[in-house]
C-alpha positions in Angstrom: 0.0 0.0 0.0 0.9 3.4 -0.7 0.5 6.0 1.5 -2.8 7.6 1.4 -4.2 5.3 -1.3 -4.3 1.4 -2.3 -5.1 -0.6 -5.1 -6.2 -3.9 -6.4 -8.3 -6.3 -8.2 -10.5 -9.1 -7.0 -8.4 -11.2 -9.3 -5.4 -9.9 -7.3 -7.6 -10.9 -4.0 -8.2 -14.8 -4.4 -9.2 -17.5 -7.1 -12.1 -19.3 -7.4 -15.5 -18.9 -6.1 -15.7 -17.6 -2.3 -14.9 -14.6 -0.7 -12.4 -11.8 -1.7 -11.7 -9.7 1.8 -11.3 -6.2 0.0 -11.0 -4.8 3.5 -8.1 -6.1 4.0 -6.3 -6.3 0.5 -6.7 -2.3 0.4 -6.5 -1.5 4.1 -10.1 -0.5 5.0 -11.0 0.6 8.8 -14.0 2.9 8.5 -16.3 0.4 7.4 -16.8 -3.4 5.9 -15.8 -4.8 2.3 -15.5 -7.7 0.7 -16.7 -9.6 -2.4 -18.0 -12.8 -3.0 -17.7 -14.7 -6.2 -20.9 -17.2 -6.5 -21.0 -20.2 -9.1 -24.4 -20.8 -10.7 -27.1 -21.9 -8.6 -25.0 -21.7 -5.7 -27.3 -19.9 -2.1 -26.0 -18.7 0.3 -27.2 -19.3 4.3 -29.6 -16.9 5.7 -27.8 -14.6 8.1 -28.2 -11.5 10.2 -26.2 -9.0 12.1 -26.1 -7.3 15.6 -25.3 -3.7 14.5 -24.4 -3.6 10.8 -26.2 -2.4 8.2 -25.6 -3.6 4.8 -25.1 -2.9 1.2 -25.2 -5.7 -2.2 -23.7 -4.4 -5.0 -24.6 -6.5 -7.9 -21.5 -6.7 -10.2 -22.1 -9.5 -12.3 -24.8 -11.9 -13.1 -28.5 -12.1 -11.9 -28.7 -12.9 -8.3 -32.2 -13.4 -6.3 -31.9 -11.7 -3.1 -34.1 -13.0 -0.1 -35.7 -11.8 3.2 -37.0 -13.2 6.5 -40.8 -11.7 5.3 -40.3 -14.4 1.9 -40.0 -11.7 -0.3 -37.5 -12.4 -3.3 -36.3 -9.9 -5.4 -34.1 -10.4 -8.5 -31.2 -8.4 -9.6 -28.7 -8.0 -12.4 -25.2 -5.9 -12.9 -25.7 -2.4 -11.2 -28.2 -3.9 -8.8 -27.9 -2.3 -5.1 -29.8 -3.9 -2.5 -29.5 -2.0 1.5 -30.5 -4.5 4.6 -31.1 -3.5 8.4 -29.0 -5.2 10.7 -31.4 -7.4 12.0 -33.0 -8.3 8.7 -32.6 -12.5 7.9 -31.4 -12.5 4.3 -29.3 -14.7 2.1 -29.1 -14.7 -1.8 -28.4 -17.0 -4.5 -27.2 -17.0 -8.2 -30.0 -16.9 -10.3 -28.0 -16.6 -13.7 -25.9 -19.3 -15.5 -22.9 -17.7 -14.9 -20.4 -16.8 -12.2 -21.9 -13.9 -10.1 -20.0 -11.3 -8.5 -21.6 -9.3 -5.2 -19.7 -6.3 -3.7 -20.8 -6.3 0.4 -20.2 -3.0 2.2 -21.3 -2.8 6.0 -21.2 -0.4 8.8 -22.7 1.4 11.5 -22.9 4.8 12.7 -24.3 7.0 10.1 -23.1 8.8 7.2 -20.5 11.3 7.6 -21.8 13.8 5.4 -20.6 14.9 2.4 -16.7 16.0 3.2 -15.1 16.9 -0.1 -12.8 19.3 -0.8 -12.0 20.5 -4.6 -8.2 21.1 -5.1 -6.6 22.7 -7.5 -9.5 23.8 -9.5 -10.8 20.5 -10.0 -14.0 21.7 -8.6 -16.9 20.4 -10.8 -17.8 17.2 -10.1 -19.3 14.8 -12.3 -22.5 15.1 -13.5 -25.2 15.3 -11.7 -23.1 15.8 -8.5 -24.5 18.1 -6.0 
């Protein structure tokens, strides 16, 4: 790692099907990360947390997401899905490919938007507040 910044690849991260702990390979500690590279028809468990709320980002595939009320809901590249802590959910690969799910959790709150422009860099994409 460099100082200030890191960089990497899930490729870079692990082989296979399983997890990919981007937390760690980059050097997170504000919040959770990680991956998880499903094969087809693979589910997961159902699971729920104490404290941390979560974030699925759908990178690749089509993957049905699941709840403890028995809704299902099905979701392909550029899907986001945001749980409650105590929510029961689990998910499985829908498609008949490898799917890739980016996990972000935390706690706490949002900090707020923080940014600084520097150098006159200061229009932001579009869109951007």
């Amino acid at each position: 790692m460099s100082e200030g910044y890191a960089v990497s690849s899930l490729d870079q991260m692990g082989d296979g099907y399983g997890f990919r702990k981007i937390r760690r390979a980059v050097g997170v500690t504000a919040f959770g990360i990680n991956a998880i590279v499903l094969p087809p028809g693979y589910e997961t468990g159902v699971h729920y947390h104490d404290e941390q709320e979560e974030i699925y980002f759908v990178h690749q595939g089509q993957v049905e997401f699941r709840f403890g009320d028995g809704s299902k809901h099905l979701m392909g590249p550029g899907g986001v899905v945001r749980v409650d802590a105590a929510t029961h959910r689990g998910f499985r690969n829908a498609g008949d490919g490898d799917a890739v799910v980016v996990i972000a959790g935390g706690k706490d709150g949002y900090v707020g938007r923080e940014a600084h422009a520097v150098g006159g860099s200061g229009q932001g994409p579009p869109g951007a507040p």
